[in-house]
C-alpha positions in Angstrom: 94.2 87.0 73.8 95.4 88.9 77.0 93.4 91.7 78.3 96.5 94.5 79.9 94.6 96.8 82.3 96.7 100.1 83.2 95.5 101.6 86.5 96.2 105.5 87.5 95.5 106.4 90.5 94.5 110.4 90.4 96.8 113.1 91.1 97.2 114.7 93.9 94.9 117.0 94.8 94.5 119.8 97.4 92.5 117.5 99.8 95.4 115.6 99.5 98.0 117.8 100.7 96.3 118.5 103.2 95.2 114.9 104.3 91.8 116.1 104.0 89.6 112.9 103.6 87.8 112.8 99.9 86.3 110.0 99.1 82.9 110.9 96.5 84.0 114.5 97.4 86.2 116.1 94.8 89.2 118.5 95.6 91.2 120.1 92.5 94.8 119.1 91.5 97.4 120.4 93.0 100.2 122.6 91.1 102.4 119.8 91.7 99.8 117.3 91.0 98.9 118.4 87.7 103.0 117.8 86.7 102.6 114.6 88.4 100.1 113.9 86.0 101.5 115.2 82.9 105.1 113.3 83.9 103.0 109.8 84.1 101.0 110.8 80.4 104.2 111.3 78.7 105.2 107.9 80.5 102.2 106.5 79.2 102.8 108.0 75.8 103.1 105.0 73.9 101.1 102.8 75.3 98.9 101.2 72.6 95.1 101.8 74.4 92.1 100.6 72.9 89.8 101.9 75.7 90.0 104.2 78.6 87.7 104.4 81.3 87.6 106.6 84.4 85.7 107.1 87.8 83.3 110.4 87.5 85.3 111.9 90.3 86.9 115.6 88.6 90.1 114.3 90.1 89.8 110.9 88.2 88.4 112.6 84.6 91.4 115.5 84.7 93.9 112.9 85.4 92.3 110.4 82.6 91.9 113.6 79.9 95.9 114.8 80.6 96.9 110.9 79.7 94.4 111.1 76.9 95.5 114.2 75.3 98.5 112.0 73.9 95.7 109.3 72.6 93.5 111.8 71.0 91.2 109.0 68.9 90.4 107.4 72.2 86.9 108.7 73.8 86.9 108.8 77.9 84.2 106.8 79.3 82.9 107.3 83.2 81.9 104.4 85.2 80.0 105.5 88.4 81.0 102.5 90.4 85.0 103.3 90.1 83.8 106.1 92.7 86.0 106.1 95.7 85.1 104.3 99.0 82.3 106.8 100.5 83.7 108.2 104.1 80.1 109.7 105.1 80.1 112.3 107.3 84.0 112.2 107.6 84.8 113.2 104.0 85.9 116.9 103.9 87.5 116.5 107.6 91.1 115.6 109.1 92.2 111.9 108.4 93.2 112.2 112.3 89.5 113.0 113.3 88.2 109.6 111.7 91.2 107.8 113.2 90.0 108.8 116.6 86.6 107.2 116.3 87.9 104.2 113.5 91.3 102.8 114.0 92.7 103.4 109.9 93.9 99.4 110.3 90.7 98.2 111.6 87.9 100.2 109.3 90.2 99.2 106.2 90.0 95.6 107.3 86.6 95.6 108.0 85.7 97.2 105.0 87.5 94.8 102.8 86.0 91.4 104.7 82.7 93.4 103.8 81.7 93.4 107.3 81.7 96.8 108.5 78.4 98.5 108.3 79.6 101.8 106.7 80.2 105.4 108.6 77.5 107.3 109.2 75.8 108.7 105.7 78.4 105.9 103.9 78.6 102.8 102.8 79.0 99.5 103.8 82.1 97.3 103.3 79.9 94.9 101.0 78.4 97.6 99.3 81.9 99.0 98.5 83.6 95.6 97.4 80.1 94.7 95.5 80.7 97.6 93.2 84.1 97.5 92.9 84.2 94.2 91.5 81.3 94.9 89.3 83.5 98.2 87.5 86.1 95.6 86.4 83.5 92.8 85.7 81.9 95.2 83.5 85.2 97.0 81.9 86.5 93.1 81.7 83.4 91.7 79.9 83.0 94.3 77.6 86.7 94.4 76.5 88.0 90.8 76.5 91.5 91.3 75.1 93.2 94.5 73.7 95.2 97.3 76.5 92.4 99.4 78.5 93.4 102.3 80.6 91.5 102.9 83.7 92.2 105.8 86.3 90.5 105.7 89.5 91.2 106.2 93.3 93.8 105.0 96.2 91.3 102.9 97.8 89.2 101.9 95.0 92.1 100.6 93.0 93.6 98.9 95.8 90.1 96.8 96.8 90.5 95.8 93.5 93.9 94.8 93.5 93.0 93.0 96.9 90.7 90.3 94.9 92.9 89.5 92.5 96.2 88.9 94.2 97.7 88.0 97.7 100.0 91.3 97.8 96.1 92.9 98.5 96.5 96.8 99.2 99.5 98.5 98.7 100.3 102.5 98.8 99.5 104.0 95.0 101.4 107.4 95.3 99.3 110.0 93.0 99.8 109.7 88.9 101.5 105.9 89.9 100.9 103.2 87.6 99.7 99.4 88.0 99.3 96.9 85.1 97.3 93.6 85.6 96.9 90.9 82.9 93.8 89.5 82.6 93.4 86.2 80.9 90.5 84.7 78.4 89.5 82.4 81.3 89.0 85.4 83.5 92.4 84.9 85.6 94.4 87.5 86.3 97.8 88.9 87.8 99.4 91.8 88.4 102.8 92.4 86.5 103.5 96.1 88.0 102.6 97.3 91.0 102.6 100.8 92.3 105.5 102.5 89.5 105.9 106.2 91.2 106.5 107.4 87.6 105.8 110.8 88.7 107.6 110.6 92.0 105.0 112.2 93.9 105.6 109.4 97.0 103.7 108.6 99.8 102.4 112.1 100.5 98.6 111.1 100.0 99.3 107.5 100.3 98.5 107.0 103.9 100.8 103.7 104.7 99.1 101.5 107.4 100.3 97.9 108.1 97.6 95.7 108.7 98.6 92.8 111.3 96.6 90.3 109.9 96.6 89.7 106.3 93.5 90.5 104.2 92.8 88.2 101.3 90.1 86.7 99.5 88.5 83.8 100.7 89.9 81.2 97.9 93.4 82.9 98.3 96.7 82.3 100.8 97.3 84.8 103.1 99.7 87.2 102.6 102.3 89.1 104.4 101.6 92.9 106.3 99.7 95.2 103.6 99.7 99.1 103.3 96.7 101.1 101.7 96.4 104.2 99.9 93.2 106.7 100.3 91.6 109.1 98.3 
């Protein structure tokens, strides 16, 4: 049997609006984002989950428990290492003041080859793309076929996506929704990619093209990718 993974990336949130780095800091939802939010559980409505998991991140749990409250027999479960990438000292600042010491295009690449050390009180690309695979190893092993939900971050999400399939990291407005099939054998694919249910757009998604491609070591290359933070 299939295993169908919906991902949720948070809504947006203050930090967002503001382009306020976040990472494992936490900003509330917006006004806008909290609609956002309700608009893609409503969407999600009918989905038949069996499980639903979420970073501990508040933005992450409010988003999960608004999709939840139309699957009221499911119980949310946290898992620590869905936690966005950690930004160090930069989280709570201007995206532009981390851009002026770490070209977006160049940490994000670095980051996902597992090569960059990590900013100052972060962490390191391997660190970062260690745990990342070991959520969905985890969430993967312990539910081998059924439809889980999992609601998470920009960043996070999209390192994930990156290991899986050459389209790597694309922009995940807030409240958007990705589904990846995941296959006995432990194969997988993505069959939706980014749906702006909400139509929140790019707002928070922070589109950068990166000039090389960025893609596992056993995969081909693919063409330009884009990344969403936060």
């Amino acid at each position: 049997m299939t295993l169908t993974l919906t991902l949720v990336r948070h809504g947006r949130t203050h930090f967002n609006a503001r382009r306020v780095l976040q990472g494992r800091t936490d900003s509330p939802l917006t006004r806008d984002g909290r609609e956002g939010v309700r608009t893609t559980a409503r969407h999600l409505a009918a989905h038949p989950f069996t499980a639903a998991w979420a970073s501990p991140s508040g933005r992450a749990v409010t988003t999960a428990v608004e999709i939840l409250r139309h699957h009221p027999d499911l119980r949310l479960r946290t898992e620590p290492d869905l936690r966005e990438y950690a930004f160090g000292v930069y989280e709570r600042r201007p995206e532009h003041a981390l851009e002026e010491v770490a070209p977006w295009g160049e940490l994000v690449r670095a980051v996902l080859e597992e090569r960059h050390p990590g900013l100052p009180r972060g962490e390191s690309g391997a660190e970062f793309m260690g745990r990342t695979r070991r959520a969905f190893a985890r969430i993967t092993a312990e539910h081998p076929e059924g439809h889980v939900l999992v609601v998470g971050h920009g960043l996070a999400l999209g390192a994930y996506l990156a290991t899986i399939a050459p389209v790597g990291l694309v922009p995940l407005p807030n409240a958007s929704v990705t589904t990846v099939e995941v296959e006995p054998d432990g194969g997988a694919r993505i069959v939706e990619l980014a749906h702006d249910v909400a139509q929140q757009g790019h707002v928070a998604a922070r589109p950068m093209t990166l000039p090389t491609p960025v893609a596992p070591a056993d995969e081909p290359a693919a063409a330009d990718r884009v990344v969403a933070v936060g």
